[in-house]
C-alpha positions in Angstrom: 112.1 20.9 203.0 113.7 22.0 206.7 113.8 20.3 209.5 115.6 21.0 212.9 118.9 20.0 212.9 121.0 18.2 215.6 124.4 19.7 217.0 126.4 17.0 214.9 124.4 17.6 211.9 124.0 20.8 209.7 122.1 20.5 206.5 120.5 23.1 204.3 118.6 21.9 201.7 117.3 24.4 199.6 114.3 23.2 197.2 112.2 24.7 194.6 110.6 27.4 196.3 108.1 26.4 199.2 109.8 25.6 202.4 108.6 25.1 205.2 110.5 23.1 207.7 114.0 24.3 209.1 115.7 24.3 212.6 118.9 24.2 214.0 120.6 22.7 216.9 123.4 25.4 217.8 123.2 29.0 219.6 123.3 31.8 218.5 107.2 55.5 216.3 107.5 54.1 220.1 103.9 52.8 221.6 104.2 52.7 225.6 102.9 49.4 227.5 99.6 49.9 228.6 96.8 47.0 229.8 97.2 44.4 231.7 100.6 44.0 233.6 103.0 40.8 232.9 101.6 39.0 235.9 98.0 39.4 234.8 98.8 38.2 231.3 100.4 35.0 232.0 97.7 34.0 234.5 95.3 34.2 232.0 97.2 32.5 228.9 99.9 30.4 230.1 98.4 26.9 230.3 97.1 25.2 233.6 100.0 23.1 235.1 97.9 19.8 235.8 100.7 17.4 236.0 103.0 18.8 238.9 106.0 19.5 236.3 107.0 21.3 233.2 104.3 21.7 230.7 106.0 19.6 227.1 105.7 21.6 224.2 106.4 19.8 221.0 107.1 20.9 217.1 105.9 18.7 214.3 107.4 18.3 211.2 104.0 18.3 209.4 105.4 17.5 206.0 106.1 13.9 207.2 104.4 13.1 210.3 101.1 13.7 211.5 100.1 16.6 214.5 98.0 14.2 215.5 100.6 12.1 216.9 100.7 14.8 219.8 97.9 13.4 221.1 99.0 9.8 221.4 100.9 10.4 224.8 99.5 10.0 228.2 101.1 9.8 231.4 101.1 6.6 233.7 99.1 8.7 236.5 95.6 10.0 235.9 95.7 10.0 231.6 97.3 13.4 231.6 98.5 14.3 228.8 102.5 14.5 228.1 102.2 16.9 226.1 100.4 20.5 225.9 101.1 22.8 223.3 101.4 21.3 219.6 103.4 23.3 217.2 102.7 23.2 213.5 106.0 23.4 211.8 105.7 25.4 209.9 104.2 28.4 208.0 106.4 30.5 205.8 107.6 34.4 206.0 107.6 35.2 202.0 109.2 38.6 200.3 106.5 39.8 197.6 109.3 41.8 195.3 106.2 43.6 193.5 104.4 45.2 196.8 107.7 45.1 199.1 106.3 43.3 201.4 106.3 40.1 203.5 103.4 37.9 203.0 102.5 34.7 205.0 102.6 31.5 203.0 101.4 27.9 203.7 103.3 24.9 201.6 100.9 21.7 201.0 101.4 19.9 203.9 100.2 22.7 206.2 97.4 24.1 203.7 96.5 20.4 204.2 96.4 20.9 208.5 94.9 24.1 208.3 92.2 23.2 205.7 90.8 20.1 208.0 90.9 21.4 211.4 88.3 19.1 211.9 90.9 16.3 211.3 94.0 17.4 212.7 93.4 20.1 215.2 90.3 20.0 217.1 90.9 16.1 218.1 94.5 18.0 220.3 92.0 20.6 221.4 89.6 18.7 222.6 92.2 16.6 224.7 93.0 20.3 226.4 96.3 20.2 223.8 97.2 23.9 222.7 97.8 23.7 218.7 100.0 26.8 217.6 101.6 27.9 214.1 105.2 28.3 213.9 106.2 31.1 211.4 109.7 31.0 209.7 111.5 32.4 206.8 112.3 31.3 203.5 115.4 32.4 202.4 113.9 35.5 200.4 115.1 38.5 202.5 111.7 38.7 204.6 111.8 37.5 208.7 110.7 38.6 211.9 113.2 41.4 212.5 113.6 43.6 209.1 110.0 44.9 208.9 111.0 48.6 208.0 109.1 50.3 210.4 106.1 49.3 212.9 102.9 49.9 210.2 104.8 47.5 208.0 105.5 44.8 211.4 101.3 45.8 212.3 100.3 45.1 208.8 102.2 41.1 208.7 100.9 41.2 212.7 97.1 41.3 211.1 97.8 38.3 208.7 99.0 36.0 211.4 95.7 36.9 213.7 93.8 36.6 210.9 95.5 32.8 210.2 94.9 32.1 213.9 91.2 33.1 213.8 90.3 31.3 210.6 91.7 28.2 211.6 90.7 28.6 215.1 94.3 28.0 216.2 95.4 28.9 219.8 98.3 30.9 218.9 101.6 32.1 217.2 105.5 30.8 217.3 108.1 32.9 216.0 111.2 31.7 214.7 113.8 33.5 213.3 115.7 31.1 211.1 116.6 30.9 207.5 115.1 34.9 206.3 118.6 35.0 204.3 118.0 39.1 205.5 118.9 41.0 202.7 117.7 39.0 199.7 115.6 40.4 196.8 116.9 44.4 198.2 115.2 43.8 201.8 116.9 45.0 205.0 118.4 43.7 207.6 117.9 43.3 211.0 117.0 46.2 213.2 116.2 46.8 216.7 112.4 47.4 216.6 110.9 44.9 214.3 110.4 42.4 216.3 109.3 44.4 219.4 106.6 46.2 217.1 105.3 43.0 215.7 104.8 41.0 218.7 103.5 44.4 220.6 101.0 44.5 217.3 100.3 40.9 217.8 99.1 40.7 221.8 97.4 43.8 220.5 95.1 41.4 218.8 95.2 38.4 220.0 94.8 39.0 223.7 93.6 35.9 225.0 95.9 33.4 222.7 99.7 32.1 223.1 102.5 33.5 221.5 105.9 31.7 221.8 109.5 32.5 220.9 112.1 29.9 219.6 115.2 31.5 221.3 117.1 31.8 217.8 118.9 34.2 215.5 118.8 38.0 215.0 115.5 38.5 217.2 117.0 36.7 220.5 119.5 39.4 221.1 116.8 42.2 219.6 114.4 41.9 222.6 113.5 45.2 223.6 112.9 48.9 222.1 112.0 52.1 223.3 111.4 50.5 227.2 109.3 47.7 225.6 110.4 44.0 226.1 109.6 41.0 224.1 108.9 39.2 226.9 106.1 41.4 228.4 104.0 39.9 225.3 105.1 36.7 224.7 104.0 33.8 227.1 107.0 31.1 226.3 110.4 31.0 224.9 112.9 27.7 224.6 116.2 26.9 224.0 116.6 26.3 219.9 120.1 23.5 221.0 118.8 20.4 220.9 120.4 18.1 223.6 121.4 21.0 225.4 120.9 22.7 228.5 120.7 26.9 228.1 118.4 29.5 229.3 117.0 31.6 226.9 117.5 35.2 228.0 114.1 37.1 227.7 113.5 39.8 230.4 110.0 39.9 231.7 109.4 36.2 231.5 109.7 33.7 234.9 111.3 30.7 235.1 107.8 29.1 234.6 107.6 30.1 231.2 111.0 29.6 229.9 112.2 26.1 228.9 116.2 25.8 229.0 116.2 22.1 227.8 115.7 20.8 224.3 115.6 17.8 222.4 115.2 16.3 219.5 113.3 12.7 219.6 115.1 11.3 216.6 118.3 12.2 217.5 118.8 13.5 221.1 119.5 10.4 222.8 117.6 8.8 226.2 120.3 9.2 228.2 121.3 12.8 227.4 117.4 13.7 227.7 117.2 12.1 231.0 119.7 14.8 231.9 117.8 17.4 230.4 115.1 17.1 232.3 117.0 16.1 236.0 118.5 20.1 235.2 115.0 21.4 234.4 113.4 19.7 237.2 116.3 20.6 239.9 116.2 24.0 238.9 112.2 24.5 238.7 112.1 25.4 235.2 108.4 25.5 233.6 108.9 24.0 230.0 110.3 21.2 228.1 110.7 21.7 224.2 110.2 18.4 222.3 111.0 18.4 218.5 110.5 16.0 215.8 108.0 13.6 217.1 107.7 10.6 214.2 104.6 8.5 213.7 106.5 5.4 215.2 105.7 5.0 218.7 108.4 7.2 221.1 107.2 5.6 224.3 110.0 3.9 225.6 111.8 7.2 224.7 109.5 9.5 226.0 109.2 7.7 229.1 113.5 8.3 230.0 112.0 11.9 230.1 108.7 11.5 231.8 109.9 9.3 234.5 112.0 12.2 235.7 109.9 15.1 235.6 106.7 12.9 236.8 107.6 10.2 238.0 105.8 8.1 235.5 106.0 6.2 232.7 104.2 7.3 229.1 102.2 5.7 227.6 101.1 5.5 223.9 97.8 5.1 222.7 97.6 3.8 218.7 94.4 4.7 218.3 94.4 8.2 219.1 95.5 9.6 215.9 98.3 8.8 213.3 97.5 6.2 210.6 97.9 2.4 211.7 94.2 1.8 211.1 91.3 3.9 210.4 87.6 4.1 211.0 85.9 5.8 207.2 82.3 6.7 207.1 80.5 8.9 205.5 78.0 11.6 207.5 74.8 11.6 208.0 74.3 8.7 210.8 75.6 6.1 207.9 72.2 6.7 206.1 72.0 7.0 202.1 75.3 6.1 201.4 75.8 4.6 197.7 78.1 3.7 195.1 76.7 6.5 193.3 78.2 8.7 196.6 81.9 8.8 195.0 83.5 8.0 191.6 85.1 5.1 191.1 88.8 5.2 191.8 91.9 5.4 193.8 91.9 7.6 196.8 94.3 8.3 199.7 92.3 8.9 202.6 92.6 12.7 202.7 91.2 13.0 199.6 88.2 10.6 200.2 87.5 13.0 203.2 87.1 15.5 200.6 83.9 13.3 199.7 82.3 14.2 202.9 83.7 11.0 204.7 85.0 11.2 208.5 88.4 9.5 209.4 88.1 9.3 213.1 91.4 7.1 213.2 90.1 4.1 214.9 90.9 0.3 214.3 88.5 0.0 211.3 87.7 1.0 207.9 84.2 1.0 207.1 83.3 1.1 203.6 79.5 0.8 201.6 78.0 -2.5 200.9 77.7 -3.1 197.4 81.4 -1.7 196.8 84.6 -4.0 195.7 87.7 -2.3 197.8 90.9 -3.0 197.6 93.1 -1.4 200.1 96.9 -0.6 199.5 99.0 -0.4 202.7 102.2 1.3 203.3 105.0 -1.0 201.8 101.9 -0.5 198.5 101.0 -4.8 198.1 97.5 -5.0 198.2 95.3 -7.5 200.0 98.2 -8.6 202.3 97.4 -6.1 205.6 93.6 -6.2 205.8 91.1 -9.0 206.2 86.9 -9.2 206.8 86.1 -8.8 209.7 81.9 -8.4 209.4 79.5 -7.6 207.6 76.4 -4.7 208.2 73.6 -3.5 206.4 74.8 -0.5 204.9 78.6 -1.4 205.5 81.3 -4.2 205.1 83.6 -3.7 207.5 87.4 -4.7 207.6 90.5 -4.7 209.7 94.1 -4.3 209.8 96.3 -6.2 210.7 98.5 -5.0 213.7 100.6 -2.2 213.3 99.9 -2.1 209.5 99.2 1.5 207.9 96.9 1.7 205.2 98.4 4.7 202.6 95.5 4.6 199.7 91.9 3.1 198.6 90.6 1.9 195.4 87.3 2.1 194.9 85.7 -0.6 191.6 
């Protein structure tokens, strides 16, 4: 696994062959533009700006901590939320060396997200939260900027629309980190790829975000033939964490570029308090957040909040995440029976396979009539939970505070 790196800190661990997680913390046949003009376009993607500041656009290192986090974060005034766009990070540019050509792939961890949108992604969506899929290479010669020619950048263009319709997702994020260009015979970068593939990409998905991580070969590969990149995407960010630097996209405003950065494990509070005194002074529309944990980042995110709202954040446990949960199975709690699962041990995921609802509340509810025992994080059972009472079709229990519960065995 990846995962955005800070600018002290540079490691690349390469393992087996799915990766999906990777960022770094240091810079670095001709179709003519027809439709809608720029301005049109971003009035009628970019999102709403509710809270009198930057919009905060955060990536997620799904592999260990949950998108749902996202939604945790308020603001002080009115319950707006901190943050608006959610990034899944991240999907995978693959290098199929039978067909020659790049093919998207999804590791567990976001097969997992994707599969139960129901879970992860419609709870953001329904707060107004934007959830998008960040697409990244994989070290096997295949990226955003070596598709050969602009069938081949249409053709991987289709499979990322198609992702984003199945999944019901509300857009695309390109970064263009870790293709190893030139692995397994593939090419490297030229000047049209990425202009053809995000041209291909509005082409089809019209009315949804697409979004650039200001990074590698495609940020100095921005326009072809009279065509910029940024007359099709709606955002771009800085890729440096605790750093200030505008990205440089022609055809995008300041209101849709984000020169400041940071990463939430790393970046410290004061150096993000900076950040975002520089975006606010100089009317900059985003704020790029990276690496949000499942711990609570309140008193962090507040150093930033407090200057570009002038408000506190505040962080609600039981929005998502996993310190407690509320398990029931559909069908208004009726005909539920120890005959409804097989005996065993389940993490919750998999006992939603069953049919059951995690809707991440302070609870678990579990069938009368079944003996649970319920493992939490540190994996000593019986020490976290406790009855709590008892219903007709359910006993319920709950957790202690601030426990996590991590698996379920059912006898």
């Amino acid at each position: 696994m990846y995962t955005k790196l800070n600018l002290c800190y540079l490691a690349l661990l390469v393992i087996a062959t799915t990766i999906t997680s990777c960022k770094k913390d240091e810079l670095v046949t001709h179709q003519p533009e027809t439709g809608r003009s720029r301005e049109r376009m971003i009035s009628a993607i970019s999102i709403p700006n509710v809270k009198n500041g930057p919009i905060g656009a955060c990536y997620v290192e799904v592999n260990y901590a949950d998108l749902r986090n996202v939604g945790k974060y308020t603001l002080n005034a009115g319950g707006k939320r901190l943050f608006d766009i959610a990034i899944i990070f991240a999907a995978n540019i693959n290098y199929n060396t039978s067909t020659s050509k790049a093919v998207l792939h999804f590791n567990t961890q976001v097969t997992n997200v994707l599969n139960n949108k129901n879970t992860y992604i419609k709870p953001l969506q329904e707060k107004g939260i934007k959830v998008l899929l960040s697409i990244l290479g994989n070290h096997q010669g295949a990226g955003i900027c070596n598709f050969p020619n602009q069938a081949a950048a249409q053709e991987f263009a289709q499979k990322l629309a198609d992702a984003v319709n199945l999944y019901e997702l509300d857009g695309i994020d390109f970064d263009d980190e870790y293709a190893n260009y030139g692995a397994n015979g593939t090419g490297q970068p030229n000047a049209s790829s990425f202009v053809y593939l995000v041209t291909a990409l509005r082409q089809l998905l019209p009315n949804k975000l697409i979004t650039f991580y200001y990074y590698g070969p495609a940020a100095s590969r921005l326009s072809f033939n009279g065509v910029t990149v940024g007359s099709k995407v709606d955002y771009s960010w800085n890729a440096m964490y605790g750093t200030y630097s505008v990205p440089n996209v022609p055809g995008l405003p300041n209101s849709n570029l984000g020169p400041a950065a940071v990463d939430i494990q790393s970046t410290s509070a004061a150096t993000a308090a900076n950040l975002a005194t520089q975006t606010k002074n100089s009317s900059y529309g985003t704020f790029l957040y990276y690496n949000l944990p499942d711990a609570n980042s309140q008193a962090y995110l507040s150093s930033i909040s407090n200057v570009l709202y002038n408000t506190n954040t505040l962080f609600d446990s039981g929005a998502g995440g996993t310190t407690g949960v509320n398990l029931y199975q559909n069908a208004n709690y009726g005909g539920v029976t120890t005959n409804g699962i097989p005996k065993g041990s389940y993490t919750l995921a998999q006992l939603e396979n069953y049919g059951f609802i995690n809707d991440w509340a302070s609870s678990i509810k579990i069938p009368a009539g079944w003996t649970v025992t319920l493992y939490s994080d540190d994996n000593f059972t019986g020490t976290s939970w406790q009855l709590t009472a008892g219903h007709s079709n359910f006993t319920q229990l709950s957790p202690n505070a601030n426990d996590l519960v991590s698996s379920i065995k059912i006898q």
